[in-house]
C-alpha positions in Angstrom: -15.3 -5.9 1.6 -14.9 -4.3 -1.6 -15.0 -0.4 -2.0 -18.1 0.5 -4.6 -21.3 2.8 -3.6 -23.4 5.2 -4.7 -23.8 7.3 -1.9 -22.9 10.8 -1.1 -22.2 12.1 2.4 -22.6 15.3 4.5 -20.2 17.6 5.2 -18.9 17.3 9.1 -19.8 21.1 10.3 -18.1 21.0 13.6 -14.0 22.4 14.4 -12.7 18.8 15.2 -8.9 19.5 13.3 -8.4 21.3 16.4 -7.2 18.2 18.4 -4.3 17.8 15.5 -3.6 21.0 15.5 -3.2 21.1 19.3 -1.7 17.7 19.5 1.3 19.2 16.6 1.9 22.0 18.7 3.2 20.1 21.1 6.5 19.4 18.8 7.4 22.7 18.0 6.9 21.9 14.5 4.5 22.4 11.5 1.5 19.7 11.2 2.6 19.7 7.5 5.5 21.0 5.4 4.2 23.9 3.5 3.0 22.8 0.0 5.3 24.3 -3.2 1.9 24.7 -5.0 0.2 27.6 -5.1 -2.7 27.6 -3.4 -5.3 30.5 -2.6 -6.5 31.5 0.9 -5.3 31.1 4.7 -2.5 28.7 5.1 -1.5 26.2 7.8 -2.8 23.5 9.9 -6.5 23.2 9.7 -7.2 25.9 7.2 -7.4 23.8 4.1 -10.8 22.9 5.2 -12.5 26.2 5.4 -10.4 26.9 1.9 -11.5 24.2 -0.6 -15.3 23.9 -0.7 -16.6 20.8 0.1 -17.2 18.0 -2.4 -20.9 17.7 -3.0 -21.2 15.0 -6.3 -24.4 14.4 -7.9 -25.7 11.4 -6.3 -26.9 9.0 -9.0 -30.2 7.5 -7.9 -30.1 5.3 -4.9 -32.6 2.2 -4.8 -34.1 4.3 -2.1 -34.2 7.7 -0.1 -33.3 5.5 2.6 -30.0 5.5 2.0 -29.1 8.3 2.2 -25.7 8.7 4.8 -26.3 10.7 7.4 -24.1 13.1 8.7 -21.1 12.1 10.5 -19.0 13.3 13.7 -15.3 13.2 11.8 -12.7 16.0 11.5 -12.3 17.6 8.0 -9.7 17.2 5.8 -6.7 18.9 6.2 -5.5 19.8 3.1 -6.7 19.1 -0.6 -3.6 19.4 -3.3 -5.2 17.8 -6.5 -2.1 18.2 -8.5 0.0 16.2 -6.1 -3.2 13.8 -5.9 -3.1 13.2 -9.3 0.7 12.7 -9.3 0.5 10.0 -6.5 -2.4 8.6 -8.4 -0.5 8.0 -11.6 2.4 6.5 -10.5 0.1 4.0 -8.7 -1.1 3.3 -11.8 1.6 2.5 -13.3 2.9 0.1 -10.4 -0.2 -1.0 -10.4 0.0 -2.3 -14.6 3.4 -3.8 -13.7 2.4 -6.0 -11.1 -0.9 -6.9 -13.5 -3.5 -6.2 -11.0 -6.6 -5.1 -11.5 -5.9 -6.1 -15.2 -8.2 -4.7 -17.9 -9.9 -2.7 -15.3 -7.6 0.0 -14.3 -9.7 2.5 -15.8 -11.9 2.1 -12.8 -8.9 2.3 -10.5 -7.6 5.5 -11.7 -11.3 7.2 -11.6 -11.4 6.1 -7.7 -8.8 8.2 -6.8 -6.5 6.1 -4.8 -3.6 8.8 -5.2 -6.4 11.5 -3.2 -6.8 9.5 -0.7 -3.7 9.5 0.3 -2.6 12.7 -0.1 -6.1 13.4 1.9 -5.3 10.8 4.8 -1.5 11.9 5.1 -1.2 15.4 4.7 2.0 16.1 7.5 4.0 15.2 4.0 3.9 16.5 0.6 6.8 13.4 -0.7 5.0 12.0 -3.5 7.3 8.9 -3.2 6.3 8.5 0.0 2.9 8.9 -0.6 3.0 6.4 -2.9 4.6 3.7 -0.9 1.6 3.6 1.6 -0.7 3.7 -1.8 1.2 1.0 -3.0 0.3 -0.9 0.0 -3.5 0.0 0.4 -3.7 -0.8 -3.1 -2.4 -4.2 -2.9 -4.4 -4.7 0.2 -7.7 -3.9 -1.3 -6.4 -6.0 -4.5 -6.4 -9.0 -1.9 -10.0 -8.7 -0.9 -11.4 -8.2 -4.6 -9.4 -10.9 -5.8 -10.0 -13.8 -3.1 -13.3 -12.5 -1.6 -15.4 -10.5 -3.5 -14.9 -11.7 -7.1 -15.9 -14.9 -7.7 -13.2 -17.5 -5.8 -14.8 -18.8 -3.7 -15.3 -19.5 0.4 -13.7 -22.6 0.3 -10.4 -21.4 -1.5 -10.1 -18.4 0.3 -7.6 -20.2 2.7 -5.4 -21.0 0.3 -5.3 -18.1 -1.4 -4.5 -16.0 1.9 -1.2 -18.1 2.9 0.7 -17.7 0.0 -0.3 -14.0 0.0 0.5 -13.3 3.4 4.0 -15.2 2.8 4.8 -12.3 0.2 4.8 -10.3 2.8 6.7 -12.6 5.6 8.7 -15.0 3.4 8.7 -18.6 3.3 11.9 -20.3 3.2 11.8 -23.0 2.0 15.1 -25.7 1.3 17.0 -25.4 -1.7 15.5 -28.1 -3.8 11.6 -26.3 -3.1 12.5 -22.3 -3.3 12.5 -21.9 -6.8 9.2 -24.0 -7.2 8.0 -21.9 -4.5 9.3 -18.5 -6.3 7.8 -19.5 -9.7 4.2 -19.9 -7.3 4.8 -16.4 -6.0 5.6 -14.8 -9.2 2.2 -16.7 -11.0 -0.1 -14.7 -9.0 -0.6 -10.3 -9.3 -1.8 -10.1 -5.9 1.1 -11.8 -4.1 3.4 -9.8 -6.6 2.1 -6.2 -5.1 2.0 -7.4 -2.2 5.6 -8.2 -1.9 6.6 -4.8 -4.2 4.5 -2.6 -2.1 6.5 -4.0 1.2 9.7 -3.4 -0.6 8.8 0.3 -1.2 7.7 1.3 2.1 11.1 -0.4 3.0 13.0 2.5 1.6 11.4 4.5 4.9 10.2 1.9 7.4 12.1 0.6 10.4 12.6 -2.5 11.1 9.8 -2.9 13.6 7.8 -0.7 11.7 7.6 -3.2 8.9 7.1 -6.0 11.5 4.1 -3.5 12.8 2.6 -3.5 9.2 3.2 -7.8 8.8 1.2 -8.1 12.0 -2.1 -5.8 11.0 -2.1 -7.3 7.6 -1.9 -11.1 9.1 -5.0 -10.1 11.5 -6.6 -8.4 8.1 -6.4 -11.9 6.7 -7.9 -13.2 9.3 -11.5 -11.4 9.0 -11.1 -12.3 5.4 -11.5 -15.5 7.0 -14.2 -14.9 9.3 -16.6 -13.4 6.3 -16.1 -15.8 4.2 -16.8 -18.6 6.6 -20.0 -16.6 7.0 -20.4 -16.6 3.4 -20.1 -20.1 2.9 -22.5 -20.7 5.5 -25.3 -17.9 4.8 -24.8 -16.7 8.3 -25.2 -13.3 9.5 -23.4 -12.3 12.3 -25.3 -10.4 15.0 -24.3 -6.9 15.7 -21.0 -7.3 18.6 -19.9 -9.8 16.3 -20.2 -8.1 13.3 -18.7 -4.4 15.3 -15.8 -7.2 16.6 -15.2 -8.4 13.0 -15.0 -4.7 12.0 -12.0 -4.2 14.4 -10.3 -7.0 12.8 -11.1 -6.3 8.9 -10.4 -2.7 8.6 -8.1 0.1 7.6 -6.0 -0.4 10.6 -3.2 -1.8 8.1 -3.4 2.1 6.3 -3.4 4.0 9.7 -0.9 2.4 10.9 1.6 3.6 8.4 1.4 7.1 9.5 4.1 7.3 11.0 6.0 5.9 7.9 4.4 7.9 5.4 5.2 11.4 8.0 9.4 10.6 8.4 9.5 9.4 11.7 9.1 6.3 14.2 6.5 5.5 16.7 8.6 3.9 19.5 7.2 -0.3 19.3 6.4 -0.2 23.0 4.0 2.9 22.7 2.2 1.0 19.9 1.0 -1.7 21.7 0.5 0.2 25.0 -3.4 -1.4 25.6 -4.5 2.2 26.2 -2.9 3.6 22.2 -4.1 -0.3 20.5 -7.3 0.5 22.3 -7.6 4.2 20.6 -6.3 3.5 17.5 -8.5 0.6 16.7 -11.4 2.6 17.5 -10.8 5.5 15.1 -9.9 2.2 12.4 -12.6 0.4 13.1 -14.9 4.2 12.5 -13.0 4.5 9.7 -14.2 1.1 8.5 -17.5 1.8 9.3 -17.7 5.0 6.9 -17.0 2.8 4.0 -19.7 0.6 5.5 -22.3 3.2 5.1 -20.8 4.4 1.7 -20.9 0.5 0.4 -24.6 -0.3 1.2 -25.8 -0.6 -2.2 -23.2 -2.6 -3.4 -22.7 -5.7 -0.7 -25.2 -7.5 -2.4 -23.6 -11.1 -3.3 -25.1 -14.6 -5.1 -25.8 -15.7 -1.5 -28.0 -12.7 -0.7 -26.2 -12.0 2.5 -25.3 -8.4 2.9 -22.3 -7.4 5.3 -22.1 -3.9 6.3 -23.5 -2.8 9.3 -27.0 -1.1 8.4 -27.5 -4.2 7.1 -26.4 -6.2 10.1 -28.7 -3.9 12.7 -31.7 -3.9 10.6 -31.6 -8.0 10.5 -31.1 -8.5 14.1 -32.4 -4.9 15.6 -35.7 -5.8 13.2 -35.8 -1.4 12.2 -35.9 0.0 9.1 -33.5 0.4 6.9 -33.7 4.0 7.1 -33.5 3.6 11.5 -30.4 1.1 10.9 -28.5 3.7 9.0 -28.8 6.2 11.6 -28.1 3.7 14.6 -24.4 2.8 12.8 -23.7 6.4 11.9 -24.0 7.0 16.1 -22.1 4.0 16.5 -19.6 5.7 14.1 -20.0 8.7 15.7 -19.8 7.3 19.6 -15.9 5.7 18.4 -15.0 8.8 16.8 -16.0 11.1 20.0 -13.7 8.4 22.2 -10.9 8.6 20.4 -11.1 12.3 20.3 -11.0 12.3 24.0 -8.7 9.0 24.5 -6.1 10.6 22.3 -5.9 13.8 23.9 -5.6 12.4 27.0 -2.5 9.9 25.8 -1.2 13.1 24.1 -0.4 15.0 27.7 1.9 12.0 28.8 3.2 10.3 25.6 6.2 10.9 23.6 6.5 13.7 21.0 6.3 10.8 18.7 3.0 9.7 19.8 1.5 13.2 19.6 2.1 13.2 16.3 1.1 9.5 15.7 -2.3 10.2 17.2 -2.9 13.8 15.1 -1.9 11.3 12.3 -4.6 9.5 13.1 -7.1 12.0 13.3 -6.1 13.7 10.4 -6.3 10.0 8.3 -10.0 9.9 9.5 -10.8 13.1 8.1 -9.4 12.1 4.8 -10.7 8.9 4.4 -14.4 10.5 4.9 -13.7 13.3 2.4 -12.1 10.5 -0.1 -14.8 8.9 0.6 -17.6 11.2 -0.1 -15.9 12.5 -3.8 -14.3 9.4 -4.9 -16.1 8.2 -8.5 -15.9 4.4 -6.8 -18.6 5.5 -4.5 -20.5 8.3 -6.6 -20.1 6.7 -10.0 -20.1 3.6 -9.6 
């Protein structure tokens, strides 16, 4: 779904950064490296929320008080650094005018802020470069949605359009006489170009089976592109398991899952896909998801009139009001959050020093995404 909204969000009141901060302390090491920027108040892991005031934007008016996002369980951010925000944010932009996404319109990416959300969602690192390499990906990500499902393609071409894309990520190869056909194909089209330059940048820092990891959550990303726009094509709204299942699959697992990238060190393969971490993990991604659901409600409104968000979804098939639907998701939100806060400390006391910090990454990407979230101009300004 694509990323736009006029909403504005609460501010989570509640001490949750002390699961990361417990979960650090485990490694004998600081959550974060110190930042080289000056900065006023207490210092250290946790304290960036109580120092930077939280972002309250004038909300432009909303078709109705309605909707209005209640307040949600989720830990604050951990730090805020604008200045290296705005240095991740630039040099996105200029990838971004190289590859030739988001052509003509990069004035709207640069005022969302992609560069603060990641310095918000991965603050155990203060490497720009780094930073970058994971907003590279997100970016192209998101590129891939607007492009082939929000703006204009089309249902029934969404297929084709996801192969190719997906093979700039795992390569085709193809016999001699057909590759440079096939290259020509792969160069014709922005999307598959950042997609394939964003995987070569995070390849600078990834592990093999790191890279594999991200291959696997972008090819199941595809995959609820898929699923919405088969509803799409058929006016079909899904009921609400289906549509919290669907939200597993088409979500920011693809961005969480680089955290152990983006911090400078390697989640072991086997603790990934231990059923008890994939069962956590996509929990806290599929609550992240679901924060963009509630931010997006105004703006999921397509030429077939179906909506897909889940307010949307519950007040269809639950037959509330919209004002009752928003508050049922936000506890659904709010229910996933709470079990991952308890699942991961429980996997913390018997994992690996690397999962410790894997799962505070985690946590510490949900608060960012919900602080990003509530300030970034693509939700307030839209």
């Amino acid at each position: 779904m694509s990323l736009l909204s006029r909403i504005t969000a609460p501010t989570a009141r509640h001490d949750a950064a002390r699961l990361a901060a417990a979960l650090l302390a485990h490694q004998g090491v600081p959550a974060a490296p110190r930042t080289l920027r000056p900065s006023a108040g207490p210092t250290g892991l946790g304290t960036s929320a109580a120092r930077v005031a939280p972002r309250r934007p004038a909300a432009p008016a909303a078709p109705s008080s309605s909707y209005r996002v209640p307040e949600l369980y989720c830990p604050p951010a951990l730090r805020d650094d604008p200045a290296l925000a705005r240095e991740v944010n630039d040099r996105l932009l200029a990838w971004a005018g190289e590859t030739g996404i988001y052509d003509g319109r990069l004035d709207r990416v640069r005022a969302a802020g992609f560069g603060r959300l990641m310095m918000l969602a991965h603050p155990d690192t203060d490497d720009p470069d780094r930073l970058l390499a994971a907003g590279k990906c997100a970016l192209a990500e998101w590129a891939t949605d607007d492009y082939y499902c929000d703006d204009g393609a089309g249902p029934e071409l969404l297929g084709s359009h996801l192969g190719p894309a997906y093979a700039a990520l795992d390569p085709a190869h193809l016999p001699a006489r057909y590759a440079l056909a096939w290259e020509r194909e792969m160069q014709g089209d922005p999307v598959r170009v950042a997609l394939r330059s964003a995987l070569g940048h995070l390849a600078r820092y990834a592990e093999p089976s790191q890279l594999a990891r991200l291959r696997h959550e972008v090819a199941v990303l595809f995959v609820g592109y898929g699923q919405e726009g088969s509803w799409r094509s058929r006016e079909y709204l899904p009921t609400v398991p289906e549509y919290l299942a669907h939200r597993q699959t088409n979500s920011f697992l693809p961005c969480i899952a680089l955290a152990d990238v983006v911090g400078g060190y390697a989640l072991p393969a086997a603790e990934y896909a231990d059923p008890r971490v994939r069962r956590a993990v996509t929990m806290a991604a599929t609550a992240a998801t679901l924060v963009n659901d509630l931010y997006s409600m105004t703006k999921e409104h397509h030429a077939t009139g179906v909506e897909f968000n889940l307010p949307a979804v519950i007040a269809e098939r639950e037959r509330c009001s919209p004002r009752e639907a928003i508050e049922r998701s936000a506890e659904v939100h709010d229910e996933l959050v709470r079990s991952y806060e308890a699942e991961a400390a429980a996997l913390a006391l018997t994992g690996s020093p690397q999962l410790r910090r894997f799962l505070a990454g985690v946590w510490a990407w949900l608060g960012g995404n919900r602080a990003w979230h509530s300030g970034s101009p693509r939700y307030n300004n839209a």
